[in-house]
C-alpha positions in Angstrom: 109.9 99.6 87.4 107.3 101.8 88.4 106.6 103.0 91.6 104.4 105.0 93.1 104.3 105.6 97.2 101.6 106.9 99.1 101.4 107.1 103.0 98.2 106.8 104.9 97.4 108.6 107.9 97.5 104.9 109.4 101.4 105.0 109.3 101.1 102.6 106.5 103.0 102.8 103.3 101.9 101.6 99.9 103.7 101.6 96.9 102.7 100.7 93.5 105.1 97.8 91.9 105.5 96.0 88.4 104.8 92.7 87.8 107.2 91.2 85.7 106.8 88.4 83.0 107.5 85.8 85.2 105.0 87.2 87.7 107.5 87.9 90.0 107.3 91.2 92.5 109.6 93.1 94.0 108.9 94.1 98.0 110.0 97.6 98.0 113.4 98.2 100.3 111.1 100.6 102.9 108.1 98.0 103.3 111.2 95.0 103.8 112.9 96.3 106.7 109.9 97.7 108.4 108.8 94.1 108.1 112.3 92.4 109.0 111.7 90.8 105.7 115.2 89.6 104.8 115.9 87.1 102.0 115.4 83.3 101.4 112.6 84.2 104.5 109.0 82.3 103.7 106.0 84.6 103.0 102.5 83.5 102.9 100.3 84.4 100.0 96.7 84.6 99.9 93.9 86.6 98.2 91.7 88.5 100.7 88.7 90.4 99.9 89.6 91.7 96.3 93.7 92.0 97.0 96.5 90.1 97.5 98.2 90.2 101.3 101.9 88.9 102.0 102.1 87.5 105.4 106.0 87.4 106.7 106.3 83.7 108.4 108.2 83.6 111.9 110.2 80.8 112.4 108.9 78.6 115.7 112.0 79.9 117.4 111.4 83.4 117.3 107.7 83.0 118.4 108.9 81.9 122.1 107.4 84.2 124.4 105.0 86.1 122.0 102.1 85.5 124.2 104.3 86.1 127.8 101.9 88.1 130.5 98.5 86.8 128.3 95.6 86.8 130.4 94.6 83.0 130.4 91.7 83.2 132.9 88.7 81.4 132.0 85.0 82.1 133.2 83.1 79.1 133.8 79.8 77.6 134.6 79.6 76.6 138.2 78.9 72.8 137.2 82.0 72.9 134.8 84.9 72.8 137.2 
């Protein structure tokens, strides 16, 4: 496979990957655990702006609290509330 990793000053990695007959990828070990990617885990696909992104899905569970200490005030019209 060939690979060829290049940091950005962004703190992001990228690293250059095969795709293999089957079209299959592999996600490079470094880019897996900085995502918590771990396997049989569903990823989202989709083609954005010329490139393909991998979205790691959370199961429900683990979103529980993501939005604590949110500001959820609301500015409205005086003939609204």
């Amino acid at each position: 496979m060939y690979r060829n990793t290049k940091s950005l000053s962004l703190g992001v990695a990228m690293t250059a990957v095969t795709v293999s007959p089957k079209y299959q990828i592999v996600i490079p070990k470094e880019i897996r655990e900085s995502m918590g990617i771990v396997p049989g885990q569903k990823v989202q696909i989709m083609s954005y702006q010329g490139r393909i992104e991998v979205i790691p899905l959370k199961p429900m569970k683990e979103m529980k609290g993501f939005l604590k200490g949110i500001d959820t005030t609301v500015v409205r019209e005086e003939d609204r509330i």
